[in-house]
N, C-alpha and C positions, 0 to 999 in steps of 0.2 A: 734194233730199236724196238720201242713198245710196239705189242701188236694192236692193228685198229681192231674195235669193237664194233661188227656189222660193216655195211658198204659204205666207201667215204664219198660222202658229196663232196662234188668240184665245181666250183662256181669260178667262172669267168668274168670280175669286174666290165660292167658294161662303158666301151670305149677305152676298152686296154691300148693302151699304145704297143702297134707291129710295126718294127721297122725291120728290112732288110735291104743288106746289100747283094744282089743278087751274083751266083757265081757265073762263072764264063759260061754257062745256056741260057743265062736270064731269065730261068722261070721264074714264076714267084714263088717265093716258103709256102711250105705245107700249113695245111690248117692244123693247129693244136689244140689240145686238150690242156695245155697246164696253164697256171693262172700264172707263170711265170719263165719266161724262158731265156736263153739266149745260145748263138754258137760264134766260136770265133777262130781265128787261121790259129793253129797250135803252135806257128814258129813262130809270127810276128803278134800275134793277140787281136787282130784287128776283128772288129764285129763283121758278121754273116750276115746275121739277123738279131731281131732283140722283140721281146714280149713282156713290158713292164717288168724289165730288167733291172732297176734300180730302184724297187718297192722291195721293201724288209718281208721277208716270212719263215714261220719252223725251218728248221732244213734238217732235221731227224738226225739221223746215223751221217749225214754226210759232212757231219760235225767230226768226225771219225777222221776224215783228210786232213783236217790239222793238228787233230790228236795223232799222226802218226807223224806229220812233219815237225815238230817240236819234239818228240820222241827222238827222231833219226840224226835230228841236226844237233843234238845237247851235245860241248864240246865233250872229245873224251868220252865217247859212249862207249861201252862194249857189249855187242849184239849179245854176247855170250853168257852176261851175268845173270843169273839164276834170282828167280825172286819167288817167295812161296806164298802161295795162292792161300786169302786168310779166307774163312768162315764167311766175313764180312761181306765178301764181293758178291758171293752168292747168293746170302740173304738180301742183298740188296737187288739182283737179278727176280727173284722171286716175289720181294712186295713190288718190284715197278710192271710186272709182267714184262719184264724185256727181253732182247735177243738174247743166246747165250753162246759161248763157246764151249760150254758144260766142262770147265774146268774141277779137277776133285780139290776139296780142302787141303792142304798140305801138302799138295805138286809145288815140282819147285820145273817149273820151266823158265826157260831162257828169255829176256828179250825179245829173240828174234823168234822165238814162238809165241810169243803171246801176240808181236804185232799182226802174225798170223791169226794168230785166233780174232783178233779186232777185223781186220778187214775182210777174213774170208765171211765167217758166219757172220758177220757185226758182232762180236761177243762183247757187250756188255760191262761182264764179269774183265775179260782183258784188261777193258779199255781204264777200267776202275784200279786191276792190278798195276798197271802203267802210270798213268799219273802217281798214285801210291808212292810207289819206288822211287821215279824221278824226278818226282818234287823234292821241294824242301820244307823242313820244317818237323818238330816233332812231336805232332799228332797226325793221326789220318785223315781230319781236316786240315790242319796246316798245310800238309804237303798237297792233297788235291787243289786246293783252295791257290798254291803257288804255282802247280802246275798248268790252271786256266788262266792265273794272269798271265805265264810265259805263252799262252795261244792266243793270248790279246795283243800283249806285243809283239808276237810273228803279224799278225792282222796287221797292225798300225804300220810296221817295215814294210809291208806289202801295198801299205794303201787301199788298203781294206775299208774306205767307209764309213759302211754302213754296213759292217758287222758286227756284233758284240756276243761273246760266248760266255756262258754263264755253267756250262757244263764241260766234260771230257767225253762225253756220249752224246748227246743230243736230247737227252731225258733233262728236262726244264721244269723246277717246281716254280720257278716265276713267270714262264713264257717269254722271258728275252733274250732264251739263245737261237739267234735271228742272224738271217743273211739276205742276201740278195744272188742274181743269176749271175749278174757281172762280176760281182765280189769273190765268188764260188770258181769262175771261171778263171778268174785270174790268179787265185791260190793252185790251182791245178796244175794251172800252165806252170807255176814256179815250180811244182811237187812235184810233175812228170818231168824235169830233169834231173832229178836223184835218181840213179839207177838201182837202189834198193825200191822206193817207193814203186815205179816201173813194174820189179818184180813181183812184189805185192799184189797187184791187183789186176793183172794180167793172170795169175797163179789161178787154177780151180779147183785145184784139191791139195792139199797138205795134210802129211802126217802129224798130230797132234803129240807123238812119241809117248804116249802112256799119260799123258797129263790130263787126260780128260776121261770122261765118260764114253766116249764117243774114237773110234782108230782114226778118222780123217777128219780135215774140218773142207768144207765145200764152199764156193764161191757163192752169196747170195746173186749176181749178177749175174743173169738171164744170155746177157748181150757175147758174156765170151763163154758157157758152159757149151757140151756138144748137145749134139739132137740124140735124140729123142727131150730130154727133158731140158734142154735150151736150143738160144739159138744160133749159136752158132756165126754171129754176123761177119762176115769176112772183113780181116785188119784189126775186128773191133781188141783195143789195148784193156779196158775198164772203164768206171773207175772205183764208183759207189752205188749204193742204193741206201735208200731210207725211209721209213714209216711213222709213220703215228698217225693219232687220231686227230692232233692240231694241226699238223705239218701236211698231211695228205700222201702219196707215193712221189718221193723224188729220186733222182737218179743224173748224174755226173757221169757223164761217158765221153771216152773218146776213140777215133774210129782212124787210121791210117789207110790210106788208097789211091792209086794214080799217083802214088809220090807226092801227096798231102795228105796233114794230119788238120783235124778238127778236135776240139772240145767243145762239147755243150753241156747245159745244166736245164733241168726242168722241174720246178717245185710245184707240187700241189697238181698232178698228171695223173688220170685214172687210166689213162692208157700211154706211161711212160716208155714203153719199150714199142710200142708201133710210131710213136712218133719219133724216138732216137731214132729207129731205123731208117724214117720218111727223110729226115735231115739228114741222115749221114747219105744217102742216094742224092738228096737232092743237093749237097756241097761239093760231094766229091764223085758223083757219078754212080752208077749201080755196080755192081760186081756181078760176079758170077753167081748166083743162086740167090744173089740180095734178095729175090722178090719172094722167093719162094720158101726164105726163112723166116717169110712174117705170119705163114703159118705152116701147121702142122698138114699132114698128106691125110688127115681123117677130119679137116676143118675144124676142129675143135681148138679153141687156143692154149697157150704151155700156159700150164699154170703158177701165179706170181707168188715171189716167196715174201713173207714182211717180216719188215725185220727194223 
């Protein structure tokens, strides 16, 4: 996603509604940083907790999760069809300053690479090649243009809200591609039973096969890279991450342990990934070295990738 310009302020509406239900030790939820939160049981969907869960806000790249479940779900897809990366995508990577998957002009990679290239680096460029192709319509706005109304109406089947996307990235020249924590969690919940989608974003490196500038593309997600330069969290599946300058640091994770899964969603968090972490200890108990992958053995914290 765009990258922020300088440090983002996070302001916490004062008299945010925290609700939780607390798990089987009954502590209370950890204190958060995001101006929007929520977690809920990953097999039944029921709330954990909730942090003005049901107020609209950016939600960056993790616009990206339904950009790739509308991709996966088109009847009759084939992972394997080849589409060639035009000029276009890339100049348009370059005037948004957005993430890239540094796709070359005139690759012709597959499907099932490109949704690679969308969720691991957040590529931009992908996410753009993608709709392209499997929209309809013939111009290149036609078919993006039919490809966000097919992620509206995944939204409205899902009962989605108080969502509305106006992009296939999260890059908004109106400001109304908006969601919510609930809305977010509950698109996941449906997406984490595609066992491609699964793959996806669990996945922390893939080969790019020559289609790019770059031999791999790397997982922007902190929560499943190893250490040194992640963390490594024990169970943790994915899911997203995302940035901007409007939207703030978000991040869609989910963490399996103790023979439970959780999802959560947190928009607008300057310290997203110490509070994934506090929540997923605090829903499903600590693991083994939970504590000690919330930092680094030289105290210094891993540094956050935006995207």
């Amino acid at each position: 996603m765009r990258r922020a310009k300088g440090a983002l302020a996070v302001t916490i509406a004062t008299g945010a509604l925290l609700t939780a239900t607390a798990p089987a030790q009954a502590a209370p939820a950890p204190t958060l940083t995001a101006a929007g939160a929520i977690v809920i049981n990953g097999t039944n969907g029921s709330t954990l907790m909730a942090k003005d869960a049901d107020t609209k806000r950016p939600m960056a790249s993790t616009t990206k999760i339904m950009t790739a479940m509308v991709a996966t779900t088109l009847p009759g897809l084939n992972l394997e069809q080849k589409v060639t990366v035009k000029q276009e995508y890339l100049d348009y990577v370059y005037q948004q300053g957005a993430s890239s998957a540094q796709l070359k002009a005139g690759a012709t990679p597959t499907v099932r690479q490109l949704l690679y290239g969308m969720m691991l680096p957040s590529g931009c460029d992908a996410s753009y090649a993608l709709a392209d192709a499997l929209g309809t319509g013939t111009t290149m706005a036609a078919r993006t243009a039919d490809f966000i109304a097919q992620m509206n109406a995944k939204a409205k089947e899902l009962g989605m809200t108080n969502t509305v996307f106006d992009s296939f990235d999260g890059i908004s020249s109106t400001g109304k591609n908006v969601s919510t924590p609930r809305d977010l969690a509950m698109l996941t919940q449906y997406a984490m039973k595609d066992p491609l989608f699964q793959t996806l974003v669990k996945t922390t490196t893939y080969s790019t096969g020559g289609t790019a500038t770059v031999a791999s593309w790397s997982n922007t997600n902190l929560l499943i890279q190893p250490r040194p330069t992640g963390y490594a969290v024990p169970g943790a599946l994915g899911v997203k991450t995302g940035t901007t300058t409007a939207a703030g640091k978000c991040l869609v994770f989910s963490v399996t342990r103790n023979g439970k899964t959780i999802i959560g969603v947190l928009l607008n968090d300057e310290e997203r990934y110490m509070d994934s972490m506090a929540l997923s200890d605090w829903a499903l108990g600590p693991a083994a070295g939970s504590k000690s992958a919330i930092q680094r053995s030289n105290t210094e914290p891993i540094p956050d990738i935006l995207d």
